[in-house]
PLY file of the C-alpha trace (Angstrom):
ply
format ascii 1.0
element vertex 312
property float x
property float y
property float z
element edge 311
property int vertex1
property int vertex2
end_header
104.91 44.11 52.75
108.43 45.11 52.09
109.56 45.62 55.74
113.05 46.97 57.41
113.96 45.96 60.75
116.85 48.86 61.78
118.70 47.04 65.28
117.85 43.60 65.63
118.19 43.04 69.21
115.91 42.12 71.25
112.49 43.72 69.86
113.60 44.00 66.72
114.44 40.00 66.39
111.23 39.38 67.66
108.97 41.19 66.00
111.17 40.84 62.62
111.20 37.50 63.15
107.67 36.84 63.78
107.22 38.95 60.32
109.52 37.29 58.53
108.69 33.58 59.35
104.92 34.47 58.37
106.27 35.22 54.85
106.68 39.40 54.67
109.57 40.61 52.82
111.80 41.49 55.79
115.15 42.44 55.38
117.10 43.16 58.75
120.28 45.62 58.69
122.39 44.90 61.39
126.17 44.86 62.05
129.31 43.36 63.12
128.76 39.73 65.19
124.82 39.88 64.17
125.52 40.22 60.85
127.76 37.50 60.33
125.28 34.97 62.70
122.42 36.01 60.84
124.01 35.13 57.17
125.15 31.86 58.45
122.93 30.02 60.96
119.66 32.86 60.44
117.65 34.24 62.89
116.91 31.81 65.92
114.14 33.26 68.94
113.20 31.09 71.62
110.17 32.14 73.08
107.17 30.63 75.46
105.26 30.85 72.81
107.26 28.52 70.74
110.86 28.47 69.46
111.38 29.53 65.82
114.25 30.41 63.31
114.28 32.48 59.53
116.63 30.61 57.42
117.85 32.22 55.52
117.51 35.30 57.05
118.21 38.64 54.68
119.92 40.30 56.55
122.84 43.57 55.79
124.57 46.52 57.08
124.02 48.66 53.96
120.20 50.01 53.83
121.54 51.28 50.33
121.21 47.70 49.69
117.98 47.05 50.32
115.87 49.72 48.35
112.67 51.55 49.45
110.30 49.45 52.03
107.21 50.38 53.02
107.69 50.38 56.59
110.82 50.63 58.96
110.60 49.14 62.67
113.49 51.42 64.16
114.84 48.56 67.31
117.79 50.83 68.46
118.46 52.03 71.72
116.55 55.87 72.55
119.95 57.14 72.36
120.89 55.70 68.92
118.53 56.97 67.11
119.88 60.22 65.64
122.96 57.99 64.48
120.23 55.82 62.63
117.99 58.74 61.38
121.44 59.30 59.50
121.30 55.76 57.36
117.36 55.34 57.31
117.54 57.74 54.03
117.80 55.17 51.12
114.88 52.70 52.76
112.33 55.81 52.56
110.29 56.74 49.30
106.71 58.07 48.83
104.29 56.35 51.53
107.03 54.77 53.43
106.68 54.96 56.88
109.12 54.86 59.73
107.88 53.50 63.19
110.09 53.91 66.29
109.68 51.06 69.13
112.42 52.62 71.79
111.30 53.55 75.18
110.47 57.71 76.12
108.48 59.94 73.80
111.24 61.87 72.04
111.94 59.27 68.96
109.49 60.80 66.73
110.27 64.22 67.21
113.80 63.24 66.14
112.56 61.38 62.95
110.05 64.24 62.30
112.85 66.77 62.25
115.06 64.51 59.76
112.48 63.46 57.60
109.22 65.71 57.72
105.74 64.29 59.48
104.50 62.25 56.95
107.39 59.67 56.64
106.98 59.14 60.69
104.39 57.30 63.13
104.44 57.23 66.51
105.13 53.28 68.00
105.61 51.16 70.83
105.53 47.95 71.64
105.04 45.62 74.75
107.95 42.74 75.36
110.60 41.52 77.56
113.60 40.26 75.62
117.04 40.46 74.35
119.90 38.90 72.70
121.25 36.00 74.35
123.88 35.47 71.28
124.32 37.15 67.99
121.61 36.23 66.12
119.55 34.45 69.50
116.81 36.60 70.58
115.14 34.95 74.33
111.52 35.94 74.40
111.72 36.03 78.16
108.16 37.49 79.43
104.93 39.89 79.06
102.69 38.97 75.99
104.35 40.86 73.00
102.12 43.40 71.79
102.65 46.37 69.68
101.05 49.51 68.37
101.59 52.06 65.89
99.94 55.30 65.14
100.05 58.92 62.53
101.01 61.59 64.90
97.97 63.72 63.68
95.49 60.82 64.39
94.23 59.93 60.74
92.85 56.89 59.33
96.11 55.23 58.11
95.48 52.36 55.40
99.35 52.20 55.50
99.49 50.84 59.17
96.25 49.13 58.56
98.37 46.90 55.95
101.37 47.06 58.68
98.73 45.88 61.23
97.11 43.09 59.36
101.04 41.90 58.31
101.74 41.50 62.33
97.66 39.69 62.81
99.02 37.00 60.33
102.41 36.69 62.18
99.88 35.44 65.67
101.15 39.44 67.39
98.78 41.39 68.90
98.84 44.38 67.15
96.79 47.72 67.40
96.12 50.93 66.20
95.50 53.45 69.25
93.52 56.51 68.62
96.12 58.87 70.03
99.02 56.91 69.64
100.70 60.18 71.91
98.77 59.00 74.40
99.67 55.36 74.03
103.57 55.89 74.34
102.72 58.49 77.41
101.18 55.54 79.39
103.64 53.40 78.31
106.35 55.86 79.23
104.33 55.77 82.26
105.69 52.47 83.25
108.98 52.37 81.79
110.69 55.04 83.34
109.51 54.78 87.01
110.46 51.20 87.33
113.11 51.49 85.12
114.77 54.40 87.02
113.89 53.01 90.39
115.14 49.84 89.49
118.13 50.61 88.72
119.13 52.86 91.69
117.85 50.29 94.65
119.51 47.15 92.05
115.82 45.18 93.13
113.48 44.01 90.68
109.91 44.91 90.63
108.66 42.41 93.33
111.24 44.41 96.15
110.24 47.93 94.44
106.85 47.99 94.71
106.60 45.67 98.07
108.71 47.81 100.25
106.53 50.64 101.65
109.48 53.40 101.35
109.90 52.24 97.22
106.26 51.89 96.78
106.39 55.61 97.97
108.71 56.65 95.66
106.95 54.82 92.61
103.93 56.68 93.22
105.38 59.50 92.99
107.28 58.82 90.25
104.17 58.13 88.46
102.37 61.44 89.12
105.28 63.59 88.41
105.23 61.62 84.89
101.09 61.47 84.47
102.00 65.67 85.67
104.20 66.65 82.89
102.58 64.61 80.12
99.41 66.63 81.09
101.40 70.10 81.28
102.35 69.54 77.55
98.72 68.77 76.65
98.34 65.18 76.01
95.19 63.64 77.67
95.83 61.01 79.61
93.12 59.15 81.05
92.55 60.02 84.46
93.13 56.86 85.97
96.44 56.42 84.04
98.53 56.30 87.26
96.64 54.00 88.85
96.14 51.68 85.94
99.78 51.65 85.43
100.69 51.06 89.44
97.47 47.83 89.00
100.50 47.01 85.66
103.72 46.80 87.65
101.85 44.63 90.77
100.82 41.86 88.46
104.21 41.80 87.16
106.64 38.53 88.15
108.40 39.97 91.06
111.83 39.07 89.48
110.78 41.25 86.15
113.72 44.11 85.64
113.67 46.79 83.02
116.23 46.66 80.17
117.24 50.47 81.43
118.30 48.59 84.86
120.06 45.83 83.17
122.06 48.03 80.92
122.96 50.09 84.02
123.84 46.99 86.29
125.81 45.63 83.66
127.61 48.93 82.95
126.80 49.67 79.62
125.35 53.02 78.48
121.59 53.31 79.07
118.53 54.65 78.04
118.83 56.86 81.20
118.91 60.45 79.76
115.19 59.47 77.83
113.67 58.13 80.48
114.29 60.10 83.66
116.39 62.42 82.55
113.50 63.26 79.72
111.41 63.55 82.87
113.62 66.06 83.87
114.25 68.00 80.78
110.19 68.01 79.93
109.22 68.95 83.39
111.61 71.67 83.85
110.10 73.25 80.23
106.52 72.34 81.48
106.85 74.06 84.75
106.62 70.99 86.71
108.24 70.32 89.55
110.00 66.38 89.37
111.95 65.60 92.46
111.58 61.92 92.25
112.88 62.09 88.56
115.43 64.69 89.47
116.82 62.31 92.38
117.05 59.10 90.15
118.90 60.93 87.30
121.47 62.64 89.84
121.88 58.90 91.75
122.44 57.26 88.18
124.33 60.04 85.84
128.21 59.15 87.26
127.84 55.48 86.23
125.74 56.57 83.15
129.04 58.86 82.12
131.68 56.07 83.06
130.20 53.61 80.98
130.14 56.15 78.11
133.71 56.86 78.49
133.60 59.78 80.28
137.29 59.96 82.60
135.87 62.55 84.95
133.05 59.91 86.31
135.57 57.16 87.10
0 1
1 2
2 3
3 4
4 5
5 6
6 7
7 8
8 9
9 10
10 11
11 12
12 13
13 14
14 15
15 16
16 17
17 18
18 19
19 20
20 21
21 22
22 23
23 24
24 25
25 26
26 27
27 28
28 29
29 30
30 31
31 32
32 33
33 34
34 35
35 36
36 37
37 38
38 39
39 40
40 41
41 42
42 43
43 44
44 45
45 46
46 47
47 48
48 49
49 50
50 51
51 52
52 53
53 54
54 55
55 56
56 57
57 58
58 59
59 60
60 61
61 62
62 63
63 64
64 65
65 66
66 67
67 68
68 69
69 70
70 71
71 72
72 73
73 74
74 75
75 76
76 77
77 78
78 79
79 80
80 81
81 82
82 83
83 84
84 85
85 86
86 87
87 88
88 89
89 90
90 91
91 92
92 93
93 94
94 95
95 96
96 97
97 98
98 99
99 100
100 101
101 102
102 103
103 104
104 105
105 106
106 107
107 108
108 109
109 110
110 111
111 112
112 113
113 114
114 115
115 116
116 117
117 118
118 119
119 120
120 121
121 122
122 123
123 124
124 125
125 126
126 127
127 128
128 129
129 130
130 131
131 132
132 133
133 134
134 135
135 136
136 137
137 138
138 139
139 140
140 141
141 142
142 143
143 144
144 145
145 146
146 147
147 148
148 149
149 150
150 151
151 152
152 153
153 154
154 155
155 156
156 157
157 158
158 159
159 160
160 161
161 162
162 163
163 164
164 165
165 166
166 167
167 168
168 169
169 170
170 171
171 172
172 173
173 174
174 175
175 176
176 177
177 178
178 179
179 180
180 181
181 182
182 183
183 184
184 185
185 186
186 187
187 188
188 189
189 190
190 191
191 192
192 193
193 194
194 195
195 196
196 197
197 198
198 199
199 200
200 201
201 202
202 203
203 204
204 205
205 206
206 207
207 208
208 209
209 210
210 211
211 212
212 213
213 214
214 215
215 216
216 217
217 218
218 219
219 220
220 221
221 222
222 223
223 224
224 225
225 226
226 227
227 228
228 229
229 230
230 231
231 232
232 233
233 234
234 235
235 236
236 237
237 238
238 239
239 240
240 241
241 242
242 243
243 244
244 245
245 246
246 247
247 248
248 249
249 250
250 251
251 252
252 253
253 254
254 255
255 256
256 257
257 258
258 259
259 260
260 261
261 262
262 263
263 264
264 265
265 266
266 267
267 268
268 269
269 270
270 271
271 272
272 273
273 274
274 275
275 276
276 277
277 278
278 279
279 280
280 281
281 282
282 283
283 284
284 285
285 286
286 287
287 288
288 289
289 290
290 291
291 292
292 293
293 294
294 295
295 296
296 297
297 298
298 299
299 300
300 301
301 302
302 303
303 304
304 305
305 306
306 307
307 308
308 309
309 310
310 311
């Protein structure tokens, strides 16, 4: 498959990498410092599972370049992904198909609403990692996994073919059959630790260990499981608790990239995760205190690191 890989940070490395070292036509657009590593040393992920590099690795900043693909993995950050809806134009032709792999459940509304429903899936995908140089992806932890998904639930022989292309690159790969439902109990997890996280600066060992956190995260968890079902996707009913069984078997050191980005002060994915709770929940008619609490506690640093002189 002809294959775009739009941010190659962490997920986007991986997976792209992964694709492109099992021979798929993978070209990765990426900019500034990444560009230049990955046009002189390649693409170089260490990983558990076995260190690897693409050399050469195709790799530009112009998708005018590149040409129609069949598929786009979209790697950005939640909140860059109107900026890239902007450049994704001259990848897309009949039957391509753009998946989004950020965290929260807004991403494909924003692609539907620049491109129309049947150039966008719904995705996710399952990973810890991130760039430890330009060009260095560290596969840190979790067993990658990803899954893709039509937002009306057909039969898809285009993300069969993606599918099968990420079996022969040795990922776990899988077609849900509500893939809404999929990034709900996904979002499930993400943005309760995530948000929790980063306001008590623990990872999820402390958070869930501590009887006043562990309060918090359950709650956290049924205001989420609360609004998804307001807006009429069908979570299973033991969703929470399947999730909360999730984050316990985590390593107690394991921190959400959300809480890194906020610890580190850079600009988050804060306003898609809880402040999505928020936003959905107030439409919904559902009351989200936890969520409300962790967006208020995080949104000063959230505006500093974006710039914002009134927050500093």
């Amino acid at each position: 498959m002809r294959i775009a890989i739009f941010g190659t940070g962490g997920v986007g490395g991986y997976f792209g990498g992964r694709l492109a070292a099992a021979g798929e036509e993978v070209t990765f657009i990426a900019r500034g410092a990444t560009l230049a590593a990955l046009r002189e040393r390649g693409l170089i992920v260490e990983s558990g599972k076995g260190d690897f590099a693409v050399r050469p690795a195709a790799a530009t900043d112009d998708p005018g370049q590149v040409g129609v693909v069949d598929a786009v993995l979209l790697a950005v950050k939640a909140w860059q992904v109107g900026e890239a809806a902007g450049r994704l134009q001259p990848l897309l032709g009949d039957g391509s198909v753009v998946v989004p792999l950020e965290n929260g459940v807004e991403a494909p509304g924003q692609l539907v609403a620049a491109f129309g429903p049947g150039a966008v899936a719904g995705g996710l995908c399952q990973i810890v990692a991130f760039q430890v140089a330009p060009g260095r992806i560290r596969h840190a932890g979790l067993e990658p996994a990803i899954a893709f998904g039509e937002l009306d639930r057909r039969p898809s022989p285009r993300l069969e073919r993606l599918r099968r292309s990420f079996e022969r690159a040795g990922v776990n790969a899988r077609i849900p059959a509500d893939i809404e439902v999929a990034m709900w109990e996904k979002f499930l997890f993400i943005a309760s630790l995530s948000g929790l996280g980063a306001v008590t600066r623990v990872p999820a060992g402390v958070v869930r260990s501590l009887p006043e956190t562990r309060e918090l995260l359950v709650g956290a968890l049924a205001e989420i499981a609360a609004v998804a079902r307001a807006r009429g996707v069908s979570l299973p009913a033991d969703a929470t608790e399947r999730t909360l069984a999730f984050i316990d078997a985590l390593p107690g050191e394991a921190t959400a990239s959300m809480q890194r980005d906020i610890m580190a002060g850079r600009p988050s994915e804060l306003e898609a995760q809880n402040g999505a709770v928020v936003r959905l929940g107030r439409a919904a008619g559902v009351a989200t205190p936890v969520a409300a609490f962790v967006y208020a506690a995080l949104l000063p640093q959230e505006r500093r690191a974006r710039g914002d002189a009134s927050a500093s």
